[in-house]
Structures are given as structure tokens and as C-alpha cells.
C-alpha positions in Angstrom: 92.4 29.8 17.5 91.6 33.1 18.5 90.8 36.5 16.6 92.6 38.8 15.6 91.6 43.1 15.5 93.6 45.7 14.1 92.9 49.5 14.9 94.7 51.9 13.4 94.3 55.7 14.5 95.0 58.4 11.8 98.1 60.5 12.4 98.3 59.3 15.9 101.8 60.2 17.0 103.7 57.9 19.4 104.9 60.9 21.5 101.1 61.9 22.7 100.9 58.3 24.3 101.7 57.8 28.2 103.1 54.3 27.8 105.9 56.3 25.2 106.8 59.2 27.9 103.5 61.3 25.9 102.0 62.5 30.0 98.9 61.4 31.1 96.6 62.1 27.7 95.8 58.5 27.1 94.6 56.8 30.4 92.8 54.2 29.3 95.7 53.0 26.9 98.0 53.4 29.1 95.9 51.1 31.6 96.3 47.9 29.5 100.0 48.0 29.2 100.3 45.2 31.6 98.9 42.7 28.7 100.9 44.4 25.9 104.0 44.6 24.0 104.6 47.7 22.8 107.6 48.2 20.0 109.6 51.7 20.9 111.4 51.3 17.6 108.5 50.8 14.8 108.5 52.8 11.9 105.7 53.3 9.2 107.3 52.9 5.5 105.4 56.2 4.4 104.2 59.8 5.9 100.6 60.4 4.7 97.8 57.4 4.5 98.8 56.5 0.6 102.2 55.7 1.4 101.4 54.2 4.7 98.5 51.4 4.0 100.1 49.4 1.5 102.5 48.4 4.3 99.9 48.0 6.8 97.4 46.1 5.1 99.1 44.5 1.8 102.9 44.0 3.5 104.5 46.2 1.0 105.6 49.7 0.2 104.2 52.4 -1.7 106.6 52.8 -4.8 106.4 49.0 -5.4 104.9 49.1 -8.7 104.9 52.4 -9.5 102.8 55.9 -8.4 99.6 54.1 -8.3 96.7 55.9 -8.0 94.5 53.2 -6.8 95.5 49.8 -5.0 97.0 47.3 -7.3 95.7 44.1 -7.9 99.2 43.0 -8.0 99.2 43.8 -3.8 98.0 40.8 -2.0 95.3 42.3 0.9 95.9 40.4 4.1 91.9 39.7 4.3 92.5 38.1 1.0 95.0 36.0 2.8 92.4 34.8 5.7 89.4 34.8 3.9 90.6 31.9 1.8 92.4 30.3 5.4 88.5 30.0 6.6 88.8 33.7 8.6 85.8 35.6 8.7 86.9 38.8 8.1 85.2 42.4 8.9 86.5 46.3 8.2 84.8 49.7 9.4 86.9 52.8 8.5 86.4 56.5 6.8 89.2 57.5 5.4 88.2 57.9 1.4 91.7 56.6 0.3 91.4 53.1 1.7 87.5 53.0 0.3 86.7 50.2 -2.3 86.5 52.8 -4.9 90.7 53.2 -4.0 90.8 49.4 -4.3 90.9 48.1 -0.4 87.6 46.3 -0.5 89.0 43.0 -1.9 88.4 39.8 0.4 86.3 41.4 3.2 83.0 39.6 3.8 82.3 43.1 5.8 83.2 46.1 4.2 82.0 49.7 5.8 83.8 52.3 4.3 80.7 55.4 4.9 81.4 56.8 1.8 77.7 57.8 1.1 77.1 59.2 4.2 77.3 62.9 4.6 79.8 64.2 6.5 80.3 68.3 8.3 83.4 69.9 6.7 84.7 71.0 10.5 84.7 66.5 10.6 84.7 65.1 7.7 84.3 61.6 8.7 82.4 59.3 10.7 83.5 59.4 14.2 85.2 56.7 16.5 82.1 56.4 19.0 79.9 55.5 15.6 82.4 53.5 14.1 82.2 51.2 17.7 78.8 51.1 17.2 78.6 49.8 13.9 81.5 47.1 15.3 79.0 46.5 18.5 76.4 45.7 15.8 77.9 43.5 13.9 79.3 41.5 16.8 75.7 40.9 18.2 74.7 40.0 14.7 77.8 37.6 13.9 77.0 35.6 17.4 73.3 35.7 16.6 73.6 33.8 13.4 75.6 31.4 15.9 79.2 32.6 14.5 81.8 30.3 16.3 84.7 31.1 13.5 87.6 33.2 14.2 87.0 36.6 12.8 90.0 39.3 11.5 88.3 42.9 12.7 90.3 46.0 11.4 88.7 49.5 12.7 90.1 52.6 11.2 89.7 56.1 13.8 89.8 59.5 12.1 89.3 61.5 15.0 92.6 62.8 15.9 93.0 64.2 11.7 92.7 67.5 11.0 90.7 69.6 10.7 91.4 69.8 14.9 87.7 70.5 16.4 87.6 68.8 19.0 84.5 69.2 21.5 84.8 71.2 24.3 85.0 68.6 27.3 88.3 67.4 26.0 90.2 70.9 25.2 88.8 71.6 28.6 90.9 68.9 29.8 94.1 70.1 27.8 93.8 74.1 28.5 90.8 75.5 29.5 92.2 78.9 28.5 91.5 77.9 24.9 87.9 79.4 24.2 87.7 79.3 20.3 84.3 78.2 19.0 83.9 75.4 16.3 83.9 78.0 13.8 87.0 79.7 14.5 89.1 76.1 14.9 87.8 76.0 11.8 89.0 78.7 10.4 92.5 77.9 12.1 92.6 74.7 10.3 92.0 77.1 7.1 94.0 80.2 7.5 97.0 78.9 9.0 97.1 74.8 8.9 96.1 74.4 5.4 98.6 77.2 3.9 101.1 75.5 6.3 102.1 78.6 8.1 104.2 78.7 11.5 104.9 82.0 11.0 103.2 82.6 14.4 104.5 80.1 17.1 101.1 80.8 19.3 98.7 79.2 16.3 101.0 76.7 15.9 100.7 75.8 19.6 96.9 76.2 19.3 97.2 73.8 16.8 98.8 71.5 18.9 96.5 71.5 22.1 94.0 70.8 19.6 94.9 68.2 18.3 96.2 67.2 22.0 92.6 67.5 23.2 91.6 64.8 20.3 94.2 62.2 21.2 92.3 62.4 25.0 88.9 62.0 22.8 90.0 59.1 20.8 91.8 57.1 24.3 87.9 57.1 25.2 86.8 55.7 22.3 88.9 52.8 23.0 88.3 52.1 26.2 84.5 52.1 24.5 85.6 49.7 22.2 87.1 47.2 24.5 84.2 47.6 26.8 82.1 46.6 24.0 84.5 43.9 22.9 84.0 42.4 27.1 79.9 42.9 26.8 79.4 40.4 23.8 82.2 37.6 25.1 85.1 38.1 22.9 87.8 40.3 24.2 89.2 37.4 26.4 89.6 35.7 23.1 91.2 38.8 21.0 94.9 39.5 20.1 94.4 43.5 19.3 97.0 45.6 17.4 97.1 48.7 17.8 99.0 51.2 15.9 99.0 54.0 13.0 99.7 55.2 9.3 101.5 58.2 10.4 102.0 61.0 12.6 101.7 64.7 12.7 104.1 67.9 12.3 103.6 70.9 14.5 106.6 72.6 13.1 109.6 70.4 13.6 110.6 70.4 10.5 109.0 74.1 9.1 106.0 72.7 8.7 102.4 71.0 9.3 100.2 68.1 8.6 101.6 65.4 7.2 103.4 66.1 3.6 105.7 64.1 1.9 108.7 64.6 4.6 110.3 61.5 6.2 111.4 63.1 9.4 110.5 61.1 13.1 107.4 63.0 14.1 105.6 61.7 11.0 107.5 58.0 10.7 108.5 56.6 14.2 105.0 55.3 15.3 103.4 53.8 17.7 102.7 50.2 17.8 101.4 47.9 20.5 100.1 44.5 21.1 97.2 43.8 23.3 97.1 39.9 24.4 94.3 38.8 27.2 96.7 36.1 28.0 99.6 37.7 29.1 100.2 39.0 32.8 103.3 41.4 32.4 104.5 44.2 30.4 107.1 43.8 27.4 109.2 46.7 25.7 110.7 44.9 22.1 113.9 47.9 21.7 113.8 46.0 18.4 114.0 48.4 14.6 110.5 46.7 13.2 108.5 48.5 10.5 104.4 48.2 10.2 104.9 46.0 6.9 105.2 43.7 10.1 101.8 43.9 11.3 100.0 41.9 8.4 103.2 38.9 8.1 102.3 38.9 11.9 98.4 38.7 11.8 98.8 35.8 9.3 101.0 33.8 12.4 98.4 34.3 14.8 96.0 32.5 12.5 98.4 30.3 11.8 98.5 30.9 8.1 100.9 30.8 5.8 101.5 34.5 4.4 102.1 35.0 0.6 105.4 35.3 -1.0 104.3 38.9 -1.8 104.4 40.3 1.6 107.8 42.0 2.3 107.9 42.3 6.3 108.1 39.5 8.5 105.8 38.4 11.6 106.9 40.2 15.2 106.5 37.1 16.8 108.0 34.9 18.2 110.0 38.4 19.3 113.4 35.9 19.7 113.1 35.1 16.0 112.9 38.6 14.4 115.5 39.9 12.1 117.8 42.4 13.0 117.5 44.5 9.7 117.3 48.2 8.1 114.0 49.6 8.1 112.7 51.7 4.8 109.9 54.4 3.8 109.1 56.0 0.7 106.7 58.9 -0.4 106.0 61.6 -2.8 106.7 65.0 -2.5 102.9 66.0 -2.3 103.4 69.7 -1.8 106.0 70.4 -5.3 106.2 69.4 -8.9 108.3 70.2 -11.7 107.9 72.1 -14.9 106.5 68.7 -15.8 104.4 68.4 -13.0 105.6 65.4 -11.8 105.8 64.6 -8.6 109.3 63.7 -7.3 110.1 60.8 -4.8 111.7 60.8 -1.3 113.1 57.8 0.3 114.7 56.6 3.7 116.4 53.8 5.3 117.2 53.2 8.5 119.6 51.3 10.2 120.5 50.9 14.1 120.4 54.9 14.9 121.6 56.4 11.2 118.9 57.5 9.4 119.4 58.4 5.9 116.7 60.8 3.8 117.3 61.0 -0.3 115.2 64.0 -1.9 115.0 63.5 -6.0 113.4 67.2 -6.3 117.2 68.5 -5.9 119.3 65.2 -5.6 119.9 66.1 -2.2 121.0 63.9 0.6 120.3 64.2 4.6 121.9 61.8 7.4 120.6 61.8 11.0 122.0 59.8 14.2 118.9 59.3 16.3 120.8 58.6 19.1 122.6 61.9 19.3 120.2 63.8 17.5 116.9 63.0 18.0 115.1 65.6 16.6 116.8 65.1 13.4 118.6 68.9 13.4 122.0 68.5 12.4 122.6 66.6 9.1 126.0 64.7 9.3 125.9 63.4 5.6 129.2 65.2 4.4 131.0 64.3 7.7 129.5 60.4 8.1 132.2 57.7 7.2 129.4 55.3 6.6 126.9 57.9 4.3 128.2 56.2 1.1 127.3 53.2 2.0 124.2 53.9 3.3 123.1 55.9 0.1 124.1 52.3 -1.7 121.1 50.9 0.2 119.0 53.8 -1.3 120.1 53.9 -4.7 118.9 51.1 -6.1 114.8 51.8 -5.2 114.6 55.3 -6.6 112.1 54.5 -9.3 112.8 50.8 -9.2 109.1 50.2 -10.8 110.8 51.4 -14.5 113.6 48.8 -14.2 110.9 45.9 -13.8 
């Protein structure tokens, strides 16, 4: 038995990658395609990191049990699962909603969440090359103490998350032309990012090349991380995941960031699977969602996953489910007279994508195939929009019904 490493990039969208049509901004990820399988239909069940880790990590979605603040202990963490299998299991991130203080620290026997380190406002969290070294560390540490158990690794990269200032040598490498100092990325992020204003396409674009020039900054750090994985022995023994929580808007949809909109650019995700044994390239056209990716962690362990978890293991890929896909989030950016913060849902299905809006009881309908950017909404005109709103209906607020 092998191990197993997960490594999720924030609000890495699938269209900046090479191996999805994304140019050349991610060489080195790009490189190892002949050992992967990468999934061109995967979609995360939420659109900011609250809505998208309870998929990732615990197998189910966000609305579950209710607008939880915290993790639930109802939520069954897959290190939970393999620490009682006998897995050793180890997590390095620093994103302060998956710290243990949000609940996410439950059955790691290494937990580095860098909550009490200080951090610079223009990056606010530990980068990718320190997060590597602290994985590095405890590698050489875990085969010092003689370690021969399989280990589960998850590593969580910030780096491409606004606020975009990224250092020179990579927005160098995406437009030179772009001289703005640290300070005045800064006060893009600020002035136009944070009040979400495309009112002036050339920030927006800015924006955009900035956060281009990160994605080229984070494809080094993993082609550190596998070099490190190679130096102490165990990459030849690793199944890696790699994938997201979300992506990113530049405007598609009038906006920026990542806000409680359920529109491609934020929910159609990258997702790829990095295995030393295979020789050859494999694109899965397959709808899969990442409440997949801990049902299929637990099968490379060979480890019965709980009842709990919702999604079901990629593999075998012949075995997989053809099925609707869904996602779920709070509007983050509105509230009622109340102040209570309304829910949004989707499903999908084949190429029909239907989006439900509570804040107005308003409906949107979306054939992907025909439409991918998701601009004309054929909801009134659909012959099959009832129906789909049927597959809707019943989890808008499901947790009060329980």
C-alpha cells in the first residue's frame, strides 16, 4: 500500500492550466500529464472555501446541517477515516477557515495550520515554498524515526488568493509592461477588487495578469514539491490529487473574487490524478464532483468509507455513476431586513445547468454545451426546467425539515 497526498490550490481556476487549453502558464504541471488522469468535467459543490471544504475533506455539502459557522462534528473528516485504518496522517495549510479553531483539526496526527504566525497584509498567509519546507521537514523526520507506514499528506497553497502581489520575476513573465509596485497592487486589490468594481475594464485586466503571474508562481512551487517528494524516496510510492475549492471571477458574471455566485468560472475546477505507475495520459469526460476526492482516497487505502460521505470513489473510472452533480452557497455579499443570509443552489446534469437564487425566488438555466459562458438563460423556454427545479426544490433549507 502506497500513500496518498492531496494538494489543493486556493481559487485556482481550471482555465489558467495548460493541460485544460489555459497556454503555457503552468509548465511544470503540464509536464506530468503523461502519469495523470485529469477529469474535464469536475465541479466543486460550493464557490468560496466554506462551501467548498466540506466536500473536499468530509464528503458532504455545505447546507447539510444547517449554516454552520464552524465544522460539525456530525461531518466525518477523511483523516478521521484513515487514522483509525492505521494511516498516518499529516496536513500543512493557511487558510484560517479550515484552522482547528473552524473545526478541521480532528484525526490528524500532524496538524499545521500557522495561525500564530504573523503574516504581511499585501500576503496574508504562509507561502507555498514555506509550506514545502515544513512538508520537506517532516518527511525527513517521519523516515528518521524509521516510518515505514503509509502516510495521507494534504497541503493547502494560498498563493494564487487575492490580494494579487505577486513578485516581480513572474508578472515579468506574464507582461512586463505591468510596472506597479507592491504597494499599488495593493491598493488595486483595495480600491477596485474589494468594492468589486469592473467599472474600468483595464483594472479588471490588471487584475487578471496578476493573478495570471501567480498561477506561474504557484506551477513552481509544485514542481518544488515533487522534487522534494523524489529527494527523500517517496514520490515513486505517492498517488497525488490535485485539485481546488474554487475558482476566480474577473468579470464574467459583473463581478470579482469569489462570492456566493454558482457560475463556471468559480465551480467547474480542475482536478487531476498523479499516479508514478502509469505510462500514458487519460481524459475521464465523466460529470464528477470533488465530494469524490475523499470516497476516492479511502479506495486507495483500501478502506472502507463511512456511510456519511455523499460522493463516491473515481476509481475504478468504469464503475462511476453517471449522475447530476450539486453545489450550494450563501449569498455572502446581501441580506435581508433580517439580515439573513439567503441560499443559492445548483444542479447539474449532462450540459443543463440549473441556478435557484432564494433572495428573489428567481430561477436561471444554462446549456453548457451551447452556451458556455453561461449568457443566455433558457429557464422560461427549457421543456425540461420544471423538472430540473424538482431536483432543487427539495434541498432549499432541507436542515429545518430534519
Amino acid at each position: 500500500m502506497g500513500n496518498v497526498i492531496l494538494l489543493t490550490i486556493d481559487t485556482l481556476r481550471r482555465d489558467v492550466l495548460g493541460c485544460y487549453g489555459g497556454g503555457s502558464l503552468t509548465p511544470f504541471i503540464d509536464s506530468i500529464q503523461t502519469r495523470c488522469i485529469r477529469f474535464d468535467r469536475a465541479y466543486s459543490p460550493g464557490p468560496y472555501t466554506r462551501a467548498a471544504f466540506p466536500g473536499l475533506l468530509t464528503s458532504s455539502h455545505y447546507l447539510e446541517f444547517g449554516k454552520e459557522k464552524k465544522l460539525g462534528k456530525t461531518r466525518v473528516l477523511i483523516s478521521e477515516v484513515l487514522k483509525k485504518g492505521g494511516i498516518v496522517t499529516a496536513a500543512f495549510h493557511s487558510n484560517p477557515y479550515l484552522t482547528e479553531y473552524m473545526g478541521w483539526k480532528r484525526g490528524w496526527d500532524i496538524f499545521y495550520d500557522s495561525m500564530q504566525e504573523k503574516v504581511d497584509p499585501k500576503v496574508p498567509y504562509i507561502k507555498a515554498d514555506r509550506i514545502n519546507r515544513k512538508v520537506n521537514a517532516w518527511l525527513s523526520s517521519y523516515a528518521g524515526i524509521g516510518g515505514n507506514k503509509p502516510f495521507f499528506l494534504w497541503l493547502h497553497y494560498m498563493d494564487v488568493h487575492e490580494p494579487y502581489v505577486p513578485p516581480r520575476k513572474y508578472i515579468d513573465l506574464i507582461d512586463p509592461s505591468i510596472t506597479l509596485s507592491e504597494e499599488e497592487m495593493f491598493q488595486l486589490f483595495k480600491e477596485v477588487l474589494l468594492k468589486r468594481d469592473v467599472s474600468d475594464p483595464g483594472k479588471v485586466e490588471v487584475l487578471r495578469k496578476l493573478y495570471r503571474a501567480h498561477v506561474r508562481e504557484i506551477d513552481d512551487a509544485v514542481r518544488e514539491l515533487f522534487g522534494g517528494l523524489e529527494e527523500s524516496g517517496v514520490l515513486k510510492d505517492s498517488v497525488i490529487i490535485l485539485t481546488t475549492d474554487h475558482g476566480d471571477e474577473f468579470g464574467e458574471h459583473g463581478g470579482l473574487s469569489h462570492d456566493g455566485k454558482l457560475y463556471d468560472e468559480l465551480v467547474h475546477v480542475p482536478l487531476i490524478l498523479y499516479d508514478p505507475a502509469r505510462e500514458r495520459n487519460e481524459a475521464c469526460r465523466t460529470l464528477v464532483s470533488t465530494l469524490d476526492v475523499s470516497p476516492t482516497i479511502a479506495h486507495l487505502f483500501g478502506v472502507e468509507p463511512p456511510q456519511a460521505f455523499e460522493g463516491r470513489s473515481l476509481l475504478p473510472l468504469e464503475s462511476y455513476p453517471v449522475k447530476g452533480v450539486f453545489g450550494e452557497a450563501v449569498d455572502k455579499h446581501g441580506s435581508d431586513e433580517k439580515g439573513e443570509e439567503k441560499e443559492v443552489h445548483y444542479y447539474l446534469e449532462g450540459h443543463l445547468k440549473i441556478i435557484y437564487h432564494e433572495r428573489d425566488n428567481s430561477w436561471e438555466l444554462y446549456d453548457l454545451k451551447a452556451d458556455p459562458k453561461e449568457s443566455k438563460n433558457i429557464v422560461t423556454s427549457s421543456p425540461v426546467a420544471e423538472a430540473l427545479r424538482d431536483k432543487i426544490r427539495p434541498r432549499v433549507r432541507r436542515y429545518e425539515r430534519q
